[in-house]
N, C-alpha and C positions, 0 to 999 in steps of 0.2 A: 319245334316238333319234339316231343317225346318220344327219349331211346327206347326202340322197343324191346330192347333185353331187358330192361327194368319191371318189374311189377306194376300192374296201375296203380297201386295204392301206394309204394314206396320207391324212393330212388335204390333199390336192391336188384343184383341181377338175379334174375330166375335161375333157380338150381332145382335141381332133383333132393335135395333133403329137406327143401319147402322151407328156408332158414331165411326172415327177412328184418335180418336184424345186420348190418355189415359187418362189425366188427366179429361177431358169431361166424358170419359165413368166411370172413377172412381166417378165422382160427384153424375151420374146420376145412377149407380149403389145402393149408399150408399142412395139414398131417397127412391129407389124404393124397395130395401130388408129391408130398415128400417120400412116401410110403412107392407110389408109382415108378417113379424118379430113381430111386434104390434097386428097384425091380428089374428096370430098363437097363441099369448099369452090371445087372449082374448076369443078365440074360440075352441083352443088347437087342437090339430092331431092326429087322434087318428092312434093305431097301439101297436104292440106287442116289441117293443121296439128290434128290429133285425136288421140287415142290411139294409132289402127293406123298414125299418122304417123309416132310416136314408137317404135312398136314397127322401123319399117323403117330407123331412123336406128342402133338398136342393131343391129339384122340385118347390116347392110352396114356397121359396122366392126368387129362380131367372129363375123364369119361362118366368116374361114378360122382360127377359136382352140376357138369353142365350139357343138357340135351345137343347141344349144339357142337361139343370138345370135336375140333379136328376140320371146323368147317369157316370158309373165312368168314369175316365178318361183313355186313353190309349195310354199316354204316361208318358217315365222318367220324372221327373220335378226337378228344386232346384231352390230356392229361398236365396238369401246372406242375412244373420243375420247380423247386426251392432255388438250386442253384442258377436256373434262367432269368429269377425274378417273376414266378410263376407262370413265365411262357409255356407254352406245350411246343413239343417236337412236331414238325410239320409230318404228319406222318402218310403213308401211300394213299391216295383215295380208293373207294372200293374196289372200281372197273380195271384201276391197274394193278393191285396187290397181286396178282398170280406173273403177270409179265415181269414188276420190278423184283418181285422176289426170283423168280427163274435165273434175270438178268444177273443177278449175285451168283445163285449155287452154279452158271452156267463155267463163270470165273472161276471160282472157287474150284470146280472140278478139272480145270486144265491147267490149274498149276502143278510143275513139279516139285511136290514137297521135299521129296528126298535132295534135290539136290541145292537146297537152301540151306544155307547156314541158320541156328541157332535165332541170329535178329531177324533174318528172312522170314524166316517161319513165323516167328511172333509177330513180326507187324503182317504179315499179307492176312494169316486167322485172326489175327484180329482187327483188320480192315473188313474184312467177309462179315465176319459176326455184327459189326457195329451194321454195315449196312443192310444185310440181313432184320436185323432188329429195327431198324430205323421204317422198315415196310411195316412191321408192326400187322401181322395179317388176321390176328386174332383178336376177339373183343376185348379177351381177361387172359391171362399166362401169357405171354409172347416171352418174357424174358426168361422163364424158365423153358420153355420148349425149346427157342433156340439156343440157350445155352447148354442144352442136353445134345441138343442134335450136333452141332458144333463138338463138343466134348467127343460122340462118337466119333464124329468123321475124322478126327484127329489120330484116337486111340489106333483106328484102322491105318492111317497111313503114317505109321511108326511115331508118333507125337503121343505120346501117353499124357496125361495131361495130370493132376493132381484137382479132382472135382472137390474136393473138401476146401481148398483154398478161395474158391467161389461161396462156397455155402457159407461160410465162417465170415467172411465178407459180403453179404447179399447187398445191403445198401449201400456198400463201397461198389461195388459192378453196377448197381444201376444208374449211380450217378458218374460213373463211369463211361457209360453206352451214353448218357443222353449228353456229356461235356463230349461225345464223339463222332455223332451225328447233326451239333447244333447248324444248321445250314439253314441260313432262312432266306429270303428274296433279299432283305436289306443287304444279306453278304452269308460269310463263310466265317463262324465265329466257332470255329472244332476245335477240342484239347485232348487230341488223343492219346496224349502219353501215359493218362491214367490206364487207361484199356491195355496199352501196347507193355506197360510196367507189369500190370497183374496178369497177363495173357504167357508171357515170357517166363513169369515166374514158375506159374502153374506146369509147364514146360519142363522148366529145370528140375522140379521136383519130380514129377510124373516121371523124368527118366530117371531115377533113381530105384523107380521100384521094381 
């Protein structure tokens, strides 16, 4: 069955700048949600930190790319990891991405951040984000929405966090997130110290400013 975000004529997802060329639409992608991204960081989004939260974090940085920014996706998707061996992350099916994802922010909001030490905090945020991300609720951005959204919820509950340390590393965090969620039916084959190393860092610096 043909994805239907794709164009009939091309494996390209349909965007509002009518770009069906990939790598073109990758470029122009990456200035127009980094552009978004800066925005949201300077003026923050507000919300109750839930699902429809996270849906409005994806809305408002790829609102002016893709008709669809901010709505979940509905269809199976996989993605080959280099580091899996080209495996894809087994990622939420449609009907449950609103449930598995809740199931995360539901946690994620009744922890007491404050009264976690230093390594508490980094691995619980970055236990949340990994499984967060692992629902994967978007067709195209997930890693950046939730790593935005995350990034708020932190700066709010006294975790400042150092977002530049993500940026400057993008394809260290994503292979990060996907060595952190690798779980498949055969077993449980996770390495999340990468996640838990650059989550704590981001931490340490963040409080400095």
């Amino acid at each position: 069955m043909r994805d239907p975000y794709f164009y009939d004529d091309c494996d390209v997802l349909q965007n509002k700048l009518g770009i069906k060329n990939e790598k073109l639409l990758e470029e122009a992608e990456v200035d127009i949600s980094c552009n978004a991204i800066y925005e949201i960081t300077t003026l923050s989004l507000r919300g109750n930190y839930d699902f429809d939260h996270l849906c409005k974090f994806h809305a408002y940085i790829f609102k002016d790319i893709y008709e669809w920014a901010g709505q979940w996706r509905t269809v199976l998707i996989e993605k080959a990891e280099a580091i899996l061996g080209y495996m894809s992350i087994e990622y939420a099916k449609p009907d449950l991405i609103e449930k598995e994802a809740t199931i995360v922010l539901d946690r994620m909001n009744s922890i007491k951040w404050q009264e976690l030490s230093l390594d508490g905090q980094a691995m619980e945020l970055s236990a949340c984000m990994a499984d967060l991300w692992k629902v994967h609720p978007f067709r195209e951005g997930n890693t950046r929405a939730v790593i935005t959204f995350i990034c708020q919820y932190a700066d709010e509950k006294g975790m400042q966090m150092d977002r530049q340390l993500f940026e400057k590393n993008a394809a260290y965090m994503r292979n990060a997130l996907v060595a952190a969620t690798a779980i498949f039916e055969e077993g449980d084959f996770r390495k999340c110290d990468y996640l838990l190393d650059i989550v704590k860092e981001s931490i340490k610096r963040g409080s400095k400013f």
